[in-house]
N, C-alpha and C positions, 0 to 999 in steps of 0.2 A: 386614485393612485395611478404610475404611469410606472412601467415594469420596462425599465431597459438594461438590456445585456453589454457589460462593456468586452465582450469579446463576441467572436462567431461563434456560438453553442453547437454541441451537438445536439441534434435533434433526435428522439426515437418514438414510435407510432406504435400502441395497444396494438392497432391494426391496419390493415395496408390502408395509406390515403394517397390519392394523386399528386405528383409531384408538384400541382401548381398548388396543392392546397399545403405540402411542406413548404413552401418555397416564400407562400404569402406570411405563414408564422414566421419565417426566418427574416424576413424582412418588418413583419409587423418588432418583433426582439429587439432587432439593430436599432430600428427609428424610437421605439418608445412606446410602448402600445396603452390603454389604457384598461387600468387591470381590478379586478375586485378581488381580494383575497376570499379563500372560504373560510369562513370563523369555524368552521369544523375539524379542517387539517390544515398543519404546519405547514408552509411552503406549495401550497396547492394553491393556483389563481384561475381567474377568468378574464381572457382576455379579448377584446373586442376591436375589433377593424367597422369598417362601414356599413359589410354585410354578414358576417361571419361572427361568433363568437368561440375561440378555443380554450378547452380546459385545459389545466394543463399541470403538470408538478416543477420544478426546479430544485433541482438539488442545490443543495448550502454548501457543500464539499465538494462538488469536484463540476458545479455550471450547467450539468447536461440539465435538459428539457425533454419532458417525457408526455408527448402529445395523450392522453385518453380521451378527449372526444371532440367533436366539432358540429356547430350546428348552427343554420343562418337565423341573422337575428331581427326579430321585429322591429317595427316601428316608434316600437318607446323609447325616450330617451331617459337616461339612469344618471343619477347623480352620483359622480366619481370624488373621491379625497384626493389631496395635491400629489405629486410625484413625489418618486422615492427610487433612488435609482440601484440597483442589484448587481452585486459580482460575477 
């Protein structure tokens, strides 16, 4: 699945992270990123860049993006389902 935001979200962080590491989620959003949901909780994904993978929530109701964790990502490659694009 491919998790794009059709507006600029706000973003918030569990906890402090460097701006270039908000700044890459906010851009990973806009382009389209490609995302696993967690079959655990509603609205909770994972989503992946080249080197990075962010977890993250998205609210249903009002868009924001609420970063809890980030962490770079190995070398396997994961088989993703098609896009699905998000409010």
């Amino acid at each position: 699945m491919v998790v794009q935001l059709n507006k600029v979200p706000k973003i918030e962080a569990l906890r402090p992270y460097p701006a270039r590491t908000m700044d890459h989620l906010a851009r990973l959003l806009a382009a389209g990123a490609p995302a696993r949901p967690d079959p655990r909780r509603a609205n909770f994904f994972e989503l992946e860049s080249d080197s990075e993978t962010f977890y993250v929530h998205i609210s249903p109701a009002t868009g924001r993006v609420l970063l809890i964790g980030v962490w770079q990502r190995s070398g396997l490659s994961r088989s993703l389902t098609p896009a699905v694009q998000v409010a």
